[in-house]
N, C-alpha and C positions, 0 to 999 in steps of 0.2 A: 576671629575668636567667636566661640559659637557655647553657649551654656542653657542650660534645660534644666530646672528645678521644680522637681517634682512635688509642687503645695496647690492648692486648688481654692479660688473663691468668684466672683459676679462678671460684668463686662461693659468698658470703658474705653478712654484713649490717652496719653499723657504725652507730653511734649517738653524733657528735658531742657536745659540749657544752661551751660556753665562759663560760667567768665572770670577773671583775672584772680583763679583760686588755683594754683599747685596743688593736683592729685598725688598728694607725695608718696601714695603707697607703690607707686607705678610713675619710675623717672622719664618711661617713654612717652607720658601722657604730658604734650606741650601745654606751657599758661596760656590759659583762657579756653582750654579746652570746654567742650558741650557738649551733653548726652541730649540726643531724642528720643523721648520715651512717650509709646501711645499703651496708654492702660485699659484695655474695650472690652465694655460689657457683652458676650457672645449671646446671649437671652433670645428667644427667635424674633422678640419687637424689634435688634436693633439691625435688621438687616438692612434697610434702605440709611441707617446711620454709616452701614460698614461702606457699602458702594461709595460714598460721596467719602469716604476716611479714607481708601484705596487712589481712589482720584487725586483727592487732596496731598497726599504721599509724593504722589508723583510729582506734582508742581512744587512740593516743598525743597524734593530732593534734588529737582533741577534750577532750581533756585540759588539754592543753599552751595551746589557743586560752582556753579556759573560763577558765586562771587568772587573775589581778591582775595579776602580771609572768610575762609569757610570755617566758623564756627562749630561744627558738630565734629566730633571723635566717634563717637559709636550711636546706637540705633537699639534700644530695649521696647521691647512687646510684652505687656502684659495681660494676657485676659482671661478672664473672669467668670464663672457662671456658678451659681450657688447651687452649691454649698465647696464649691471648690474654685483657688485660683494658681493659674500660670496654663504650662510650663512658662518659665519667663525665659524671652529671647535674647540675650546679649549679639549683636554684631559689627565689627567696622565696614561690612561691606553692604551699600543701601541697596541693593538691585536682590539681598537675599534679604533684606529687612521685608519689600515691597512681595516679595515672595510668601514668605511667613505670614502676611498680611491677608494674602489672597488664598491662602490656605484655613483661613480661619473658617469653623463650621458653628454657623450661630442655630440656636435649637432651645427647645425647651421654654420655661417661662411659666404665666400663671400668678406664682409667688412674687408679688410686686418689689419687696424689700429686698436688696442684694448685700452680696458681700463685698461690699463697694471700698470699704474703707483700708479692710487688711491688705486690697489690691493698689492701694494707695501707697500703704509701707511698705509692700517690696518694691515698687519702682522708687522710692526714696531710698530704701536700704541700696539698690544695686545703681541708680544715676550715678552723679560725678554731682560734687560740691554744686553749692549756687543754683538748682535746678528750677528752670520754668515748665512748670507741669499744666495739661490742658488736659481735663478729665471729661468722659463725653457719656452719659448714663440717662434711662427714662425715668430711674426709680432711685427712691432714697434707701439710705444705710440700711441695714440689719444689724452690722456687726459694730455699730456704732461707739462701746464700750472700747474700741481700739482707737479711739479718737487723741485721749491724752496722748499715747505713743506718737501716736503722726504729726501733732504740734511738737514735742519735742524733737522729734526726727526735723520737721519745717527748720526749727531753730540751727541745729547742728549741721543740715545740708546749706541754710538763705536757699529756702526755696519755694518761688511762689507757683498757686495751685490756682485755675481760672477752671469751675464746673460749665460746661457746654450740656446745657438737660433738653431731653425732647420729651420730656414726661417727670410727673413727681410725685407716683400716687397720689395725688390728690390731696394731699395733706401738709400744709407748710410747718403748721405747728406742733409736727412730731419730732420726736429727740433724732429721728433718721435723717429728714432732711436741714434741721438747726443744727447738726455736725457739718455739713457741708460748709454755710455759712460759718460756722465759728472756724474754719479752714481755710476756706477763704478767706474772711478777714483777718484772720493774722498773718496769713501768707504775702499778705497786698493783692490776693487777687481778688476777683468776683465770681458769684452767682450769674449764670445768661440761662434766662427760661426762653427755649427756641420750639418752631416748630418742626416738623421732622425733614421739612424742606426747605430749611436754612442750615442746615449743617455745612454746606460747601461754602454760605460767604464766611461763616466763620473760620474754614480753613483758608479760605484766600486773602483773609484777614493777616492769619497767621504766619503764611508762605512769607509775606511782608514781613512782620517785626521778628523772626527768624534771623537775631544778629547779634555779633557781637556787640561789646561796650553800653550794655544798656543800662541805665540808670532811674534810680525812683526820686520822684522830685513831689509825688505828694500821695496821702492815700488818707480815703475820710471814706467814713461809714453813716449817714445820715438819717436816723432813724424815723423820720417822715416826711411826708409829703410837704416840700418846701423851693424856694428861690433864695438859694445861694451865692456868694457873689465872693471871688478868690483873687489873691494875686500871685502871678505865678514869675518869679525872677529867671530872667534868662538869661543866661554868659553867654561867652563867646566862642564856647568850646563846644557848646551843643549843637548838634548836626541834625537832629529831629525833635519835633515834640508830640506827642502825642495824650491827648485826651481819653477815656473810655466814662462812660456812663452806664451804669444796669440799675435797670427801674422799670416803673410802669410808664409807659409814655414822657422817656426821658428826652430832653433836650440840650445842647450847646452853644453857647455863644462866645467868640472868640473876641477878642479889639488886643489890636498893636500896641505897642508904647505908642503915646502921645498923639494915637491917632479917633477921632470921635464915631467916625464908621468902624462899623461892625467889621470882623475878617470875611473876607470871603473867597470860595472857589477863584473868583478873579482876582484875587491877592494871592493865591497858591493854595489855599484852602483844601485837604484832600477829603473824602465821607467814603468812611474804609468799611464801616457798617451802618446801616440803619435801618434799625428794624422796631418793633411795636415795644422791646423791653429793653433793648441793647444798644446806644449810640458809640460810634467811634468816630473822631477826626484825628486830623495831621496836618502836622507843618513842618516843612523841609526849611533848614537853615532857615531858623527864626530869627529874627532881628534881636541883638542882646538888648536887655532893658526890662523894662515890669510890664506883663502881661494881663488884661483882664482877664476874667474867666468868669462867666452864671452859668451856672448849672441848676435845672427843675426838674420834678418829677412828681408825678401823680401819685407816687408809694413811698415808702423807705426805700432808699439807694447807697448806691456804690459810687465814689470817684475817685478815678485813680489816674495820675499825669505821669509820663516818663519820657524820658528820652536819650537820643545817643552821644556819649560821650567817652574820654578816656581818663576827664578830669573824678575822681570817685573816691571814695572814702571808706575803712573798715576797721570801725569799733575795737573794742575788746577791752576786757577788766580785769586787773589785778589787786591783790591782797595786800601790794607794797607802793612804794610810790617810786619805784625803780622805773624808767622808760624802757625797761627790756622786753618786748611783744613775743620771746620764745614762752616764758611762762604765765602768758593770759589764758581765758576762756571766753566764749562767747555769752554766757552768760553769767551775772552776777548772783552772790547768795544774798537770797531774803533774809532782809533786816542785819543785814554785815554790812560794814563800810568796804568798799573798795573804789578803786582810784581809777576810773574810764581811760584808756590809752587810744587814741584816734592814728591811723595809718594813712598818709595819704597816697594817691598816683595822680600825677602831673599837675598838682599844685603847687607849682615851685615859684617862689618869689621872682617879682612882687605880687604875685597871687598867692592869697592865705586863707587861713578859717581865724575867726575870732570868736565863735558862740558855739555851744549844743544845747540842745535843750531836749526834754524827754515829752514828745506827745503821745498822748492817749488815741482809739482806735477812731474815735468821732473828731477826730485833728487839734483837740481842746491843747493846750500847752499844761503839764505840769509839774516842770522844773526848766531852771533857766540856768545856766554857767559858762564862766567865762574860759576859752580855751586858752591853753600856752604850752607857744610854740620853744620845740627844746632846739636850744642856741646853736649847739651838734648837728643835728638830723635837722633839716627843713620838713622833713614827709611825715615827723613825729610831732604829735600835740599829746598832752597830759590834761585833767581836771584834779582838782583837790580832792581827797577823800569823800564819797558821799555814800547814802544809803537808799540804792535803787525804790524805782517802786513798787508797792504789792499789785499792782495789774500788771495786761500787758500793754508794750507801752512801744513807738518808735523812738530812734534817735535820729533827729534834724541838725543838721549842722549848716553854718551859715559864714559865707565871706564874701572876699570878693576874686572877680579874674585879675590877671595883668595889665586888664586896659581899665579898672575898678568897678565894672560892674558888679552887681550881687550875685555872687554865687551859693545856692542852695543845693542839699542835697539828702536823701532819707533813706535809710538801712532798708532794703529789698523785704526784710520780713519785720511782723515785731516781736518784740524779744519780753521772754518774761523771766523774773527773777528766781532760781530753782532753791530746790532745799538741800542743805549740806550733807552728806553722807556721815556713816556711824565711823569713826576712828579704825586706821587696818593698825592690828599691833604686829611686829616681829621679836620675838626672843630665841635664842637657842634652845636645844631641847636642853643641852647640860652644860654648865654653867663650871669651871675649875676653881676650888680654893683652895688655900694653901692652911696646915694648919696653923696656929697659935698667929694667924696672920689676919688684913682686913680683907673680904671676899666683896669683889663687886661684882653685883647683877646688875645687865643691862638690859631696857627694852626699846625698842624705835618704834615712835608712835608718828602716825601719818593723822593729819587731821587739817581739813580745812578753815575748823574755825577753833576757838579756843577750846581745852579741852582738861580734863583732871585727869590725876592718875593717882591708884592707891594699891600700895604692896600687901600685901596680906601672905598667912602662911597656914593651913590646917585653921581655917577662919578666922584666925585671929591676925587684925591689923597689924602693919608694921611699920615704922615714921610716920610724916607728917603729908596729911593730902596737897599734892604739890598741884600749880595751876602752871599751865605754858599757854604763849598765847597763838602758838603755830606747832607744826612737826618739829618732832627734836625728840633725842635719846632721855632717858629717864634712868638713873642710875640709883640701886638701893645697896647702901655699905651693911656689910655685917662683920663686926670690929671682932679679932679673937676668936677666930671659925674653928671650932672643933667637931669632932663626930655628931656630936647631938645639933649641929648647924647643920646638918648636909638634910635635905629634903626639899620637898616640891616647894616653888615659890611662883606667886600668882601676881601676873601686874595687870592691873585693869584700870583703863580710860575711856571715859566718859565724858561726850559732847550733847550740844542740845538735836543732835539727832537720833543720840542712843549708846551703848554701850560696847565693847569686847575686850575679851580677858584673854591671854594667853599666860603656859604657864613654863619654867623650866629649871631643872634638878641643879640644886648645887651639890658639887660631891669635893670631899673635903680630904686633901691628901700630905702627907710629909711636902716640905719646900725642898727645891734642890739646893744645895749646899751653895754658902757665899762664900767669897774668896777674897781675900788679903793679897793686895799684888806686892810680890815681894821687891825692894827696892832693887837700885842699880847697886851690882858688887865689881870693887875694883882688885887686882891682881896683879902681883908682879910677875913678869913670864918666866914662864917655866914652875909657878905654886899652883895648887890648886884653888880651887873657887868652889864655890857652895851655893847655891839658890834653891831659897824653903819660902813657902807661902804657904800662908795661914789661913786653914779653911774653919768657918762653921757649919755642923750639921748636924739636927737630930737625928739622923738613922748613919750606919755605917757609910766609909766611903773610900773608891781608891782615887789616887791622883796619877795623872799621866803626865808628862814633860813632851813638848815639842819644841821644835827651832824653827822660827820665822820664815814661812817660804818652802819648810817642805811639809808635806802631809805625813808620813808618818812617823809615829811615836819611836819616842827614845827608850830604847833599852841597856839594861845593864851591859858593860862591855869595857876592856883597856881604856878606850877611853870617857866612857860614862859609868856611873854607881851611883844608885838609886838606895837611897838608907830606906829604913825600916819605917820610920817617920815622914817617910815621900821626898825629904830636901835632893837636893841632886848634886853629884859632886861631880867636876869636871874635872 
């Protein structure tokens, strides 16, 4: 599959990746599927970026083919030159991806701000769920007013975003480049200020954690220059760990459980970057237990720990306290109570969760609760009603494995609490009543949080302002509907995000005729028989006779007659 959308903006590189999310729009798209997406700025500075992106490609794609489970499904190219971005590439086949790649004509430049950000949103719009995106640019935003968009898009893909910069105009303190950062840090990823001749370890970084089951186990935003000191709980499911640092002259220090020496290379220690702003280590099949961890840095930084697992966890909120996960969302409404629902995968007794709690972007804790597990589903936990917080905030959840070590684990992005939408009403356009009879108007009102509703008619109110505390039909009686009843009628509801009215005709007609069922009549054979029912009607009316079982009507005949009165004589 091969798709070209013709929108235009700056030049980047992005590096999807999806895991244990059903792409349900597309049943052929197996779970845990992965997009890799490079989003490249084409600008004429970023050519010696493109060469070492071309290269890197290649090792990624023989990498990624080579393993057992090959995480990626498709291959999206986005790039960018301002004031225009794409065409964006979609393909399942990498050899045309590397193609696409080497066709690319970088040019132009001058204008240091790009359109960095919108080129961000389409490789989110078109990835696959859960995306890890690796964005590679020398200059900051232009189009930076697109920013909320792509935090919400982050939220509704879980997908984190790590900038690769070889340049940043110059200027940190502009709204261009604090878009990046406020991107990064909700995404769980980082900021890396590189020079134009580190672009390749950062890809060879990447050819590495290019994997399934990946997991976030911490992320802190550290707003200056400081000595840090963390612990980081290991289970026994985790297969890697990894640390990352971006700073100024950031550093890492590792120690085992229980051990007084430092980790090192000679303990298995890996040093997957290290450069003047950027540290990375690893550890392969960590020892379960509680890990040190200090981390410093000459500047404000970044830390972020993760690693590979299948044991993981995924949120969601609802409005009721039902354990049903078909009607959650991933995010909750500000200042509404709703009731946290936890999913697990392969935490199966006697390994469990017993905590979540909501941390803030600087790792601070600010709410703590107790999970419970539903008796039914071992993979489902519930929390009591509560009301999210006004930032943005992660969810940490915390238990233990099956051999009881702690097990820890942190929602891949952070989540912020959104605002409730205005009420959708449905009515008919027109409404039937019957006359000298009760006419009901009905309207079906959708609303996420609580919401009013008041009928009105030619502006003048009609009953009583009613309150529901969810969706639900609103019904308005109008007792003894005659001609002067039949006209527009207005229902409008109203929540705390706003308002909508719809409106629909009642038209007010004769009722059809009621009937009197005639009783059972007994007959001696060979007499006749008579059956009359008794009809009421305001307007004229004829009666017809049928016999059970066949469809048509009885007519006068030897052996039927039909009085003047409708009775029927047999």
């Amino acid at each position: 599959m091969k798709i070209k959308f013709a929108t235009c903006i700056s030049c980047w590189i992005i590096f999807a990746l999806t895991f244990d999310i059903v792409y349900s729009q597309n049943e052929d798209i197996p779970v845990g599927a992965a997009s890799l997406a490079f989003v490249f700025d084409i600008t004429g500075s970023m050519y010696d970026d493109l060469v070492q992106v071309i290269e890197g490609a290649e090792k990624i794609m023989a990498m990624t083919l080579a393993r057992t489970i090959n995480p990626l499904y498709n291959y999206i190219l986005v790039p960018f030159h301002d004031p225009d971005i794409g065409p964006v590439i979609v393909t399942r086949d990498p050899d045309e991806f590397i193609l696409e790649l080497q066709d690319l004509y970088v040019h132009g430049g001058g204008d240091c701000p790009e359109m960095s950000i919108g080129a961000i949103k389409e490789a989110l719009d078109t990835a696959l769920p859960n995306s890890f995106i690796y964005v590679f640019t020398d200059a900051r935003s232009k189009d930076h007013v697109l920013t909320e968009d792509v935090l919400s898009l982050i939220q509704q893909k879980q997908s984190q975003i790590v900038f690769v910069m070889t340049g940043d105009c110059g200027n940190h303190s502009s709204d261009g480049f604090l878009a990046y950062e406020k991107i990064a840090s909700t995404s769980s990823g980082q900021v890396f200020l590189l020079k134009k001749d580190q672009v390749n370890q950062v890809l060879d970084f990447v050819t590495l954690t290019v994997q399934a089951q990946k997991v976030n186990l911490m992320s802190v935003d550290s707003p200056k220059k400081d000595v840090n000191t963390y612990f980081i709980p290991v289970d026994n499911t985790l297969k890697e760990l990894t640390v990352s640092v971006s700073g100024v002259a950031p550093d890492i220090k590792l120690w085992a459980p229980n051990q007084e020496n430092q980790y090192s290379e000679h303990d298995g220690l890996r040093n997957l970057l290290d450069l003047k702003k950027v540290k990375i280590q690893n550890v392969r099949d960590p020892i379960p237990g509680k890990w040190k961890l200090q981390v410093s840095s000459n500047s404000s930084h970044t830390v972020r720990v993760r690693g590979l697992s299948s044991s993981n966890f995924f949120p969601s909120f609802s409005r009721s306290t039902s354990h049903d996960t078909s009607s959650t969302t991933l995010r909750p409404l500000k200042g509404i109570e709703s009731s946290p629902i936890v999913n697990t995968t392969d935490i199966d007794p006697p390994a469990g969760l017993y905590r979540m709690e909501f941390i803030d972007l600087q790792g601070e804790v600010l709410a703590e609760y107790p999970l419970i597990r539903n008796p039914l589903k071992d993979n489902i936990y519930t929390v009591s009603p509560l009301i999210p917080p006004y930032t943005f905030f992660y969810i940490k959840v915390t238990g233990v494995d099956d051999e009881g070590n702690t097990l820890q684990r942190l929602t891949p992005t952070a989540i912020s609490a959104r605002e409730a939408t205005r009420p959708v009403v449905h009515i008919s356009d027109m409404t039937r009543g019957y006359y000298q009879a009760t006419a009901f108007l009905t309207c079906e009102v959708i609303s996420e949080v609580p919401f009013l509703v008041q009928w009105s008619r030619g502006g003048k109110l009609l009953g009583n302002l009613q309150e529901h505390r969810g969706s639900s039909n609103v019904t308005l009686e109008v007792p003894n509907a005659t001609e002067k009843s039949e006209g527009l009628y207005l229902c409008n509801a109203t929540n705390k995000a706003g308002w909508r009215a719809t409106q629909t005709f009642l038209d007010v007609s004769e009722p059809p005729p009621s009937i009197t069922p005639p009783k059972n009549v007994s007959v001696v054979p060979g007499d006749n028989g008579m059956l009359t029912c008794s009809v009421h009607s305001t307007v004229e009316f004829n009666i017809s006779w049928y016999k059970v079982g066949r469809n048509s009507r009885i007519k006068s005949s030897k052996k039927f007659n039909i009085l003047d009165n409708g009775s029927l004589i047999i």
